[in-house]
Steps between C-alpha positions, in 0.01 A plus 500: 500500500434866626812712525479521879492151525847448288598743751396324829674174355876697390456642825506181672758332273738808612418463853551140512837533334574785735416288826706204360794700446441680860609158608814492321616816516580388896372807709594726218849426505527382156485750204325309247217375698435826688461677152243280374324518816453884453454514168226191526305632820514875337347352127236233707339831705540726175278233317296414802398874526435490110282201524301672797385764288246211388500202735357585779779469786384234701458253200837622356650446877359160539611409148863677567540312788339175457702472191830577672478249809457223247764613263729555794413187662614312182785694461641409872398158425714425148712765551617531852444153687190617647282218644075538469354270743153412486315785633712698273408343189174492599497933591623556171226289336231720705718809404462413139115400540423809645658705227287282239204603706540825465626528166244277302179488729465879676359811415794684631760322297568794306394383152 
C-alpha cells in the first residue's frame, strides 16, 4: 500500500471517531468528547492534505467520504439506536459500489 493511501485510510479512521464522539460530546458541552472531536477532525484533514499530495483530490474525496457515510451509518446503527430502512441499506450498498468502481476499475483511481 502507497504511503498516501495509509494516509487517506488513518484519516478516515480519525474522522469517523471524531464525528462519533461529536455526538456524544452533546453540543460541545462535554469535555471529553469535544477534545476528541478537535483533536480527530484536526489529524483526519492533516492526513487528508498528506494523502493529496498523491491521490488526486476527487478520488481521495470520494474515497474520504464514501468511506465515512458507511462507517458512520454503522456506527449510529450498533452504537446509537439508529434505524436503516430499506432505501438506506440499499444507498450505502451503491455508496460502497461506487467506491469499488473507482478504486479497482478506473484510470483515475490514483494507483
Amino acid at each position: 500500500m502507497h504511503a498516501s493511501w495509509l494516509y487517506l485510510f488513518i484519516a478516515i479512521v480519525a474522522e469517523v471517531i471524531a464525528t462519533s464522539a461529536l455526538k456524544v460530546s452533546e453540543g460541545f458541552s462535554r469535555l471529553a468528547p469535544s477534545i476528541v472531536t478537535i483533536v480527530g477532525y484536526g489529524l483526519a484533514f492533516y492526513l487528508l492534505a498528506l494523502a493529496l499530495k498523491t491521490i488526486p483530490v476527487g478520488v481521495a474525496y470520494a474515497v474520504w467520504s464514501g468511506v465515512g457515510i458507511v462507517a458512520i451509518a454503522a456506527i449510529g446503527y450498533f452504537f446509537f439506536g439508529q434505524t436503516l430502512d430499506a432505501a438506506a441499506l440499499i444507498g450505502i450498498g451503491l455508496i460502497l459500489a461506487g467506491v469499488l468502481v473507482l478504486n479497482v476499475f478506473s484510470a483515475s483511481g490514483g494507483h
